[in-house]
BAVEXZA-126426 format. One record per residue: residue in one letter; y negated, z negated, x of N, C-alpha, C in turn. Coordinates in steps of 0.1 Angstrom, whole numbers, plus 5000, padded with zeros to 4 digits. Layout:
BEGIN
AYZXYZXYZX...
end
This chain:
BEGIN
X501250005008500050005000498850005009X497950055005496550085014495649975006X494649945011493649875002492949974996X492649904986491350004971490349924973X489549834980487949814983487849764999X487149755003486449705018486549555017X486649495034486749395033485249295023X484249355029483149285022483549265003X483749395002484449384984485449324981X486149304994487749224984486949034987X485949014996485448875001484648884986X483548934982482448944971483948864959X484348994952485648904943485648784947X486448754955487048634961487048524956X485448514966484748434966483548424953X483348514945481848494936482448534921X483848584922484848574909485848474905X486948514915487948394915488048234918X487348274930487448124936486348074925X485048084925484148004916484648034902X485548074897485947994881487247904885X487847894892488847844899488247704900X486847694907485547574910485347564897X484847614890484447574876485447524867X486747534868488047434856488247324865X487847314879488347194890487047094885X485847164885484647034881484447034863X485047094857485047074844486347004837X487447004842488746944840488446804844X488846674837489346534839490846564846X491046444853492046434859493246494850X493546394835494446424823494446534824X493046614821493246764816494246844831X493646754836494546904850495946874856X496346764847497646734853498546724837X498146744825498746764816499846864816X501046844816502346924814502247064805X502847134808502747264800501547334795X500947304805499247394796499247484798X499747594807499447744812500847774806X499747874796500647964785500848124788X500148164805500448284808500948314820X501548434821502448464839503348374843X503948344837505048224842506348284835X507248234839509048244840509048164827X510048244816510648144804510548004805X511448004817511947834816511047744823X509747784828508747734835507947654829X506947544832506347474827505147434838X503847494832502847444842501647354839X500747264849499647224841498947314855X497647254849497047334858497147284872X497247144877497847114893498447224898X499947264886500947324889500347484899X499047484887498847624889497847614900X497347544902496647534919497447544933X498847494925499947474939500347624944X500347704931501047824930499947924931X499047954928497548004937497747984950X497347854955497247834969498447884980X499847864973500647884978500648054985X500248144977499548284975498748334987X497748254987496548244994497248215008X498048105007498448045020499148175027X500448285019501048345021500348415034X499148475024498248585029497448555043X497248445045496948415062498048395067X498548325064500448335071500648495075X500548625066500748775070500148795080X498748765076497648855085498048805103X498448625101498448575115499648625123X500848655115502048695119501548825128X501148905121500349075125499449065135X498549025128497248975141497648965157X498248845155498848775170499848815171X501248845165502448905171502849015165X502049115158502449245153503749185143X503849115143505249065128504549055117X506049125111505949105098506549005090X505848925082505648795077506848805064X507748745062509148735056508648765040X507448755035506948765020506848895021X506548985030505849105031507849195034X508249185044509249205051510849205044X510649135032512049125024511449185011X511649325007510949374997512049304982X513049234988513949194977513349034974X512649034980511848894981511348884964X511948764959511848774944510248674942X510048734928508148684930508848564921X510248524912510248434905510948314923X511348334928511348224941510148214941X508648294945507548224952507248124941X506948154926506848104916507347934920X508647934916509547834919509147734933X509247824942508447714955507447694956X506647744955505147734951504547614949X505047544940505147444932505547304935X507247354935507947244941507847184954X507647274964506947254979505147124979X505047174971503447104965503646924956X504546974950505146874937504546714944X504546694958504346514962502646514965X502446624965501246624968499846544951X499046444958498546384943497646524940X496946504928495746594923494746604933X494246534940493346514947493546624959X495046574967495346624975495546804973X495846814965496346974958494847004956X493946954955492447014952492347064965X492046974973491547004985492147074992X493647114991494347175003494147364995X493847344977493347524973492147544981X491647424977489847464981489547515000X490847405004490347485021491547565024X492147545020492947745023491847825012X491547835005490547945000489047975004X488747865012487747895023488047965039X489347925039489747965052490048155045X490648175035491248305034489448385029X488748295027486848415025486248405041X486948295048486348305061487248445070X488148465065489348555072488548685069X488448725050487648835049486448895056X485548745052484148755063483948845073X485248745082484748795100485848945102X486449015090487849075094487049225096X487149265104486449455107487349505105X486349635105486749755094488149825102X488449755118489349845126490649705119X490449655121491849565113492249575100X490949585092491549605078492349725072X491749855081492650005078493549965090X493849895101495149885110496549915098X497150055106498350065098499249955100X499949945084500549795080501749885073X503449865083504449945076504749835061X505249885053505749805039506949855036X507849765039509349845041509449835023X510549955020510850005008512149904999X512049934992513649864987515049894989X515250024992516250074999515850045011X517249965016517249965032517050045039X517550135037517650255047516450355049X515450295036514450405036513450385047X512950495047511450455063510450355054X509850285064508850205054507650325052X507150265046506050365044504850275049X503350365055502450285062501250265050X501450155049500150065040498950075050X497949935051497449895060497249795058X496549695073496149565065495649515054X494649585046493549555038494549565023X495649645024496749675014497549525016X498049515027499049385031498649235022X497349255025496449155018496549135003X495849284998495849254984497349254978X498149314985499449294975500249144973X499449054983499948934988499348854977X497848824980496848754970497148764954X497048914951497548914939497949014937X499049054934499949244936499449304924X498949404927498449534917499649564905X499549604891498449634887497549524882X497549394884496949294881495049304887X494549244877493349224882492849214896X492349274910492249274917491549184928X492449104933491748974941491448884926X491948894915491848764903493548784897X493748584906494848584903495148434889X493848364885493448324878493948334865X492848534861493248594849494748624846X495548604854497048604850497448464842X496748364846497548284842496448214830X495548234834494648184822493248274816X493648394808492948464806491648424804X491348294793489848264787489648124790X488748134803488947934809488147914798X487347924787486347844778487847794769X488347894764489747854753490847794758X491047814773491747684778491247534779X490047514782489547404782489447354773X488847424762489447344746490547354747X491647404746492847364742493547264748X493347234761493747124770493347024765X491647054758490946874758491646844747X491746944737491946894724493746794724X494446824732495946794734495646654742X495046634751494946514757494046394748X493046464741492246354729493946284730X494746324722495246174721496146124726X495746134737496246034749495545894749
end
């Protein structure tokens, strides 16, 4: 996969879309509201159950991936096992995502989205235009097939959040209307 915007455009999203409504359910949500059981009613596995912590774990986790690629590449031209096992199922990252996170309190799970998501707009920032088109192979599903050459700027976005989904907003997957989630959440914990 090749990238479809420039580093400065996939940083702009990022950071002035995603991440700040991301900030906006973090400073509008009560503790209750963000650790309430089953509130994300979108992009998730049948048998799955998220609150929103869950879904900070599993964002970040994302996010985390995507420096983890870039550093594998960067520094040792490897390719990073998310990227490199096209059989790599997205219901595992789902599943670990989460559970890898699970001891972590609210507090701690805030802080560790909020600075992997500064570190991955600090990555965009400083990343030039010769790294971001650096050919990036994306091996196929058939083993046998040639990979075909993406680039970095592709490596990225398919990581953050895989096309055809909203681009660089991986949010609107799981929570289409944060005003209609916030009421729905407050309204469920009132009676608590």
């Amino acid at each position: 996969m090749k990238a479809t915007v420039s580093p400065s455009q996939a940083l702009r999203i990022l950071r002035d879309e995603e991440h700040a409504a991301v900030k906006h359910l973090i400073n509008t949500l009560t503790n209750a509201e963000m650790t309430y059981p089953d509130s994300i009613s979108y992009g998730l596995y049948p048998d799955q159950s998220y609150s929103f912590k869950d879904l900070l774990a599993h964002m970040n986790a994302c996010e985390g991936h995507a420096l983890e690629a870039y550093e594998a590449w960067e520094q040792h031209r490897e390719i990073h096992p998310i990227v490199a096992d096209v059989r790599y199922r997205a219901r595992d990252v789902h599943y670990a995502s989460t559970a890898d996170r699970a001891h972590l309190s609210l507090p701690e799970m805030i802080d560790r989205y909020l600075s992997t998501a500064e570190k991955l707009e600090q990555l965009y920032a400083n990343m030039s235009g010769q790294m971001w088109n650096m050919p990036y192979p994306m091996p196929q599903r058939n083993p046998n097939a040639e990979p075909v050459m993406g680039d970095v700027g592709g490596m990225l976005e398919s990581i953050v959040v895989a096309p055809p989904r909203p681009l660089y907003r991986h949010l609107p997957v799981h929570i289409p209307d944060s005003d209609r989630y916030i009421n729905r959440v407050r309204n469920w914990t009132k009676a608590l």
